[in-house]
N, C-alpha and C positions, 0 to 999 in steps of 0.2 A: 692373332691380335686380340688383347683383350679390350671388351665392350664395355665401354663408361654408357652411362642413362642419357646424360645430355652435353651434347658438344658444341661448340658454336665457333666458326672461324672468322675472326675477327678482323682481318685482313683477306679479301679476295679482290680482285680485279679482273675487269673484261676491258676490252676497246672495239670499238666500234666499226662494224666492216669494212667501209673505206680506207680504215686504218692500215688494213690486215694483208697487206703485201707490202716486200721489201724495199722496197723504191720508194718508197711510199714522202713525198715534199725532200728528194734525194738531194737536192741543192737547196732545202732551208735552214736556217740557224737554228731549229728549236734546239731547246738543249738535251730533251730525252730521246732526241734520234741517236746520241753516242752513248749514250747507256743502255738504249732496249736495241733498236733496230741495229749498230754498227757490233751486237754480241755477236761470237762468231754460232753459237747455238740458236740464233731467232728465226732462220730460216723453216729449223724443224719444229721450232718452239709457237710458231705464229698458229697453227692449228688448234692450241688453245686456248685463243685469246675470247673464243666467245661463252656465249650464257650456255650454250649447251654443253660447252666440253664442262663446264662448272658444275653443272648441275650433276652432269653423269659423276665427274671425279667425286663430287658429293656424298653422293648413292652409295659410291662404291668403300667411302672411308666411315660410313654411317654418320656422315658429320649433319645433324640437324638443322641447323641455324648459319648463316654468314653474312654477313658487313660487305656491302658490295661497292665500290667503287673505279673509278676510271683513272685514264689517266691524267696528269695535268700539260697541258699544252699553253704557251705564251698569248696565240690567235687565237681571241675569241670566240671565232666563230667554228673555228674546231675543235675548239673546247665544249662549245655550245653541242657538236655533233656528238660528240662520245658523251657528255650531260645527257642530252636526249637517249640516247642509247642505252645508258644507265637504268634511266626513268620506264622505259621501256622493259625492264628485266624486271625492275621491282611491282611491276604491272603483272606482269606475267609472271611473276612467283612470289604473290603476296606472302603465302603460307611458309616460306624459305628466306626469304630477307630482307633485310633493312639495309639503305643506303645512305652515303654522303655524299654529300655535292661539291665539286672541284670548283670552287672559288675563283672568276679571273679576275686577276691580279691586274690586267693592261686598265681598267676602268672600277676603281674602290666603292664608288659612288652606286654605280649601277648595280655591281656586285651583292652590295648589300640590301638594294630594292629586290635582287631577285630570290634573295637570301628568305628576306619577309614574307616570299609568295610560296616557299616550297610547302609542298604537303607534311605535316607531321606524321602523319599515319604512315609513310612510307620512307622518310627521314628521318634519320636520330643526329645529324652534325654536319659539319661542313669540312673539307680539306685542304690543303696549301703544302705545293711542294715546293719550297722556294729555290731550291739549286736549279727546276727545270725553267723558274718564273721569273727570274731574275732579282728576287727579290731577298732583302733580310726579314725572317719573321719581325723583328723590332720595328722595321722601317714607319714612320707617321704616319704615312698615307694608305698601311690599311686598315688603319681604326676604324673606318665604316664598317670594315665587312667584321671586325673583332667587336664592336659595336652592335652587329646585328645577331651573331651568335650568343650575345649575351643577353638579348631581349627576349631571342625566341627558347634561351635557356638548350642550345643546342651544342653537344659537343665541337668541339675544334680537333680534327687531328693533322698534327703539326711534323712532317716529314724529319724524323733527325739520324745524320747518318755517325755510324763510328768516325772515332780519329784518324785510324789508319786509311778511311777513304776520300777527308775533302772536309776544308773549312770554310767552304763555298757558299754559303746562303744558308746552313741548315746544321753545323756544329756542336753537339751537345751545350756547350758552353752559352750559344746565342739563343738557344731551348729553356736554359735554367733563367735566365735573363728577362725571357717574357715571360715565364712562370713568376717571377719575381715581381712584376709590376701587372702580372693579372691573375694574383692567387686565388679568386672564385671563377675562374673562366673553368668548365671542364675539358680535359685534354684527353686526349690520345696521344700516344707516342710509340710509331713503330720501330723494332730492330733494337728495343728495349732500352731505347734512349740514344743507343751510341754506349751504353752501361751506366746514362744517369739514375739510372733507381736503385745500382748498389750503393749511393751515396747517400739514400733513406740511411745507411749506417752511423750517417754524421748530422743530427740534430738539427742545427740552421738550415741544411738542405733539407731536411728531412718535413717540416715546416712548408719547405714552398712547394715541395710535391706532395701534396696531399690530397691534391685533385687531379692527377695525373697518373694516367693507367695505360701503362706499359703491353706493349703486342711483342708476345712472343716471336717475332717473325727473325732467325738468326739460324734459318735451318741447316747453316755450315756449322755452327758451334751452339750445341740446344743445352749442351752441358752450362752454357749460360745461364739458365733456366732456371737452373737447380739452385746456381748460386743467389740469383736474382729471389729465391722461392724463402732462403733463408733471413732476408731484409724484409721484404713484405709483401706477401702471399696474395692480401687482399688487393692487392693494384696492379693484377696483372693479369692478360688474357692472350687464350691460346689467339695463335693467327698465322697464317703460311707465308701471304705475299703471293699466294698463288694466281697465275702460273709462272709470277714473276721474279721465284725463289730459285736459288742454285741448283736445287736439285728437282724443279719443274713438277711436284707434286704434292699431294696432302701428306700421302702415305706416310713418307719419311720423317716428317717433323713430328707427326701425331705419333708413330711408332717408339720415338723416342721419348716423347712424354708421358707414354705410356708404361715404359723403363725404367724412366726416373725414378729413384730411390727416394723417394718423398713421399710423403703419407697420399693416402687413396682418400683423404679428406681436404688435402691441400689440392692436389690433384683434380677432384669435381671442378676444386672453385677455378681453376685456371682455366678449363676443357671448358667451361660453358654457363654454371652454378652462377657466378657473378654476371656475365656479360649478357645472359637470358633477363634478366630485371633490368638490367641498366639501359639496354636497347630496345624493349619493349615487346620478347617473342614473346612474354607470359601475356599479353593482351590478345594475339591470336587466337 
């Protein structure tokens, strides 16, 4: 495997112990128990849901740097746990990452009071996965917390899945929409939009993503990548979704980017070159 300088994964995730067995609230409605927990590989996949298998997969892919976040849950108050959990990782590997805070969604108001308290030194944004929230990113009611991401000058990253999986709360199209009436908000967009950033090819779109930097996280189709690398280079960053990718590791997505037929200059900037300044590892 060849060795880039600096890498940064811009997509990772942990959940928080009590999370970390199958049963786990087996008779509640959240909606990420049928997407994580009802997979039929979670059983063997739950082993790495914490900071240490992260930190070891880390080590072992030379990946420097990672964007840590949780998962989102509807209940506050177990949202609040795996928030805590979060906080707690980025305590304990100051030198290793920066995180974002899972936004509840059930109370906007408070949301965005707790928004104003978080640390910068250990936060670069906040997140919202609305298919698990029940939420449309457009909906009114969370202009608080969109509100307070834009005081604290914090990124937002805005969960968007492809077409072929769900136009449920989080559709490229309802992505392009709030980029459209919050074009200085800065974004995140993992899974490379759903593929809104090949559409930088077409000028008006091209206009309302411009603050909008796309996560490599598609580690079924990286050949995406490539195409996504020839629209623009500069707005996008390496990232797994680990351990929460198909193929449950760093290894794979990075080995492919590393493949990639694309210059060894284009290449830096994805792998880490950009998303080291824009999150703040050059401050360590």
């Amino acid at each position: 495997m060849k060795n880039f300088s600096l890498i940064v994964d811009s997509e990772i995730r942990v959940v928080h112990p009590a999370a970390r067995k199958i049963n786990y609230l087996k008779n509640s409605t959240e909606r990420v128990l049928k997407d994580i927990y009802n997979h039929p590989a979670a059983p063997q996949a739950m082993k790495l849901w914490g900071i240490e298998s992260v930190i070891e997969s880390m080590d072992k892919c030379n990946i420097n740097f990672g964007l840590l976040s949780g998962l989102a849950w509807k209940d506050p108050k177990i949202l609040k746990e795996n928030n805590d959990y979060v906080k707690s990782c980025l305590l304990r590997y100051p030198q290793r990452l920066r995180g974002l805070y899972n936004a509840s969604t059930a109370d906007p108001e408070q949301s965005a009071k707790d928004i104003m308290q978080i640390d910068e030194k250990i936060y670069t944004g906040v997140e919202l996965i609305p298919k698990w929230q029940d939420v449309n990113i457009n909906d009114a009611n969370l202009d608080p917390i969109i509100d307070a991401v834009k005081k604290r000058n914090f990124f937002l990253k805005i969960y968007t899945a492809h077409p072929t999986q769900t136009l449920d709360g989080d559709a490229p199209y309802r992505t392009l929409q709030f980029l459209k009436k919050n074009v200085n908000v800065k974004t995140l967009i993992p899974h490379l939009g759903g593929l809104l950033c090949l559409y930088g090819l077409f000028s008006p779109i091209r206009k309302l993503i411009k603050n909008a930097y796309f996560i490599t996280s598609v580690s079924d189709t990286m050949k995406m990548v490539k195409f996504a690398s020839e629209v623009n280079p500069d707005n996008l960053l390496f990232g797994t979704d680990f351990p929460f990718n198909n193929c449950f590791n760093q290894k794979s997505p990075l080995e492919e980017m590393y493949n990639m037929k694309i210059s060894d200059d284009i290449k830096n900037n994805i792998l880490g070159r950009k998303a080291f300044k824009l999150f703040g590892f050059d401050k360590i």
